[in-house]
N, C-alpha and C positions, 0 to 999 in steps of 0.2 A: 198725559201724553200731549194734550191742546199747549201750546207756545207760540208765542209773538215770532212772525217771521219776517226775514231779511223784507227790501223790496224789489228783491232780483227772486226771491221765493215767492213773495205775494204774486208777481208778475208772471211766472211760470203756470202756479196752479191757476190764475184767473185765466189765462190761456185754455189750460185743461177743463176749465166751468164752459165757456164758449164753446170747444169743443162738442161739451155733453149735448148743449141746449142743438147745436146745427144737429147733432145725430138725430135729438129730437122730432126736432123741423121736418129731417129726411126720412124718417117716418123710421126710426131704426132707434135700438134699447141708449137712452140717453147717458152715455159712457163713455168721458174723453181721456188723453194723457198726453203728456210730453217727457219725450226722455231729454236730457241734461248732462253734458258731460263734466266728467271731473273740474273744468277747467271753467266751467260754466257757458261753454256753447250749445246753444241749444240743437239737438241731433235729428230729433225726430216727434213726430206728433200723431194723432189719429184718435180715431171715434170707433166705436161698437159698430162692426157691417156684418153681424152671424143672420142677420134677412136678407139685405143684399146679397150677400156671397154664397150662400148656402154653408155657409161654413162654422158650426161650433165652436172654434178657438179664436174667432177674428174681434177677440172682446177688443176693449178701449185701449189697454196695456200693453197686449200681444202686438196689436199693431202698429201702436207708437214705436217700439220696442223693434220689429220689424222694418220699419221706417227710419231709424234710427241706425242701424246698420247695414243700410243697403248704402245710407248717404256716407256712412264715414268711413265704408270700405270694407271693415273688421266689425268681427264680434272685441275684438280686445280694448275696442274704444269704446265700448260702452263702461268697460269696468271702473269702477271708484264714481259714478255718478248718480243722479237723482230720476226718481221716475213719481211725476208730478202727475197726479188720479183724482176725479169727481167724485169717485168713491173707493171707499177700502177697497183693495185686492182683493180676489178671491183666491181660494187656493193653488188655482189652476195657475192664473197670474202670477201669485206669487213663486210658485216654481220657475218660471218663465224669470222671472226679476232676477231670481237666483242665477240663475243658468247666464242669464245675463252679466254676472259679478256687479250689477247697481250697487250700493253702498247708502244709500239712504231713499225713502219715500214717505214723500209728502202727499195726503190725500183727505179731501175734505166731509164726505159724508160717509157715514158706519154702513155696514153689508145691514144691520139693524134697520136702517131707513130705508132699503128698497123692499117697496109693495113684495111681499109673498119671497120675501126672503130665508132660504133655509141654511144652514152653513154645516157640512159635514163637516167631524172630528171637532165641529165646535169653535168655528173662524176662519178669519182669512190671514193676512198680513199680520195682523197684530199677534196671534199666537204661532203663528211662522217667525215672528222675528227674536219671539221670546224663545222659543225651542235652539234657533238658530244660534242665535249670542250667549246660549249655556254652554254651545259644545267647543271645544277646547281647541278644534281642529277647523271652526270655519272661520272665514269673516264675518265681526257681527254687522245686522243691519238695525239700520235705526229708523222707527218710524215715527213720523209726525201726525198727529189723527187728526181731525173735528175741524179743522182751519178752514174757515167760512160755510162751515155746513148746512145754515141755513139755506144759504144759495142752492148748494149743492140736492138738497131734499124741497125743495119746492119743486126742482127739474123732477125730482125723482116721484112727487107727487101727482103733479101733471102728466109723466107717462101710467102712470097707474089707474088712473081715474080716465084716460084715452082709450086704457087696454084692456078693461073692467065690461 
């Protein structure tokens, strides 16, 4: 699933690295993303605010994705694009992608590398996108994993060892 990316790709997720680290900073779970449209303008962007906000869904994804469509007007401009993540999607996310009609995600470190990681049904994006691109009747998505994960898992180490 790891492959050489564009440098309009490299460019987006190190966006979404920066991202994680300020959430970090702001004292909030280090989780950034930027949505991307088909066309390669970039739509929207955002960080993990589920402490700030009091809100459970206001992961990193959710809210780029949110952001994302408030600037372009439509949900339907999201569709055929990219959603550029510090870390795998989780399921929840990845519903949200869907719903979204993205079309591809790129994201750098495994739901594996975050401290006290658990994954119901056994994943996030990655077996959401395998499930998805069996069935006959969706759009498949395609995902790109591992791309700079180091980076990505040192944030994810420092919030661990902050929140320990």
């Amino acid at each position: 699933m790891e492959r050489e990316l564009s440098d309009r790709d490299s460019g987006f997720l190190a966006r979404a690295l920066e991202l994680a680290e300020d959430a970090l900073a702001a004292g909030q779970h280090p989780f950034g993303a930027v949505v991307v449209a088909a066309n390669g303008e970039a739509l929207g962007e955002g960080h993990n605010t589920v402490l700030a906000d009091l809100d459970p869904t206001a992961h990193g994804e959710v809210v780029a994705i949110r952001d994302a469509w408030r600037r372009a007007g439509s949900w339907e401009a999201l569709r055929g694009g990219t959603l550029y993540s510090s870390c795998e999607p989780c399921l929840s996310c990845s519903f949200v992608t869907l719903q979204a009609r993205l079309a591809r995600v790129v994201f750098a470190a495994y739901g594996t590398d975050v401290p006290g990681y658990r994954a119901p049904l056994g994943g996030g994006i990655t077996v959401v996108a395998e499930w998805v691109s069996a069935q006959p009747d969706w759009e498949p998505l395609e995902v790109v994993g591992g791309v700079e994960r180091e980076r990505a898992a040192e944030t994810l180490r420092a919030w661990g060892q902050a929140s320990a």
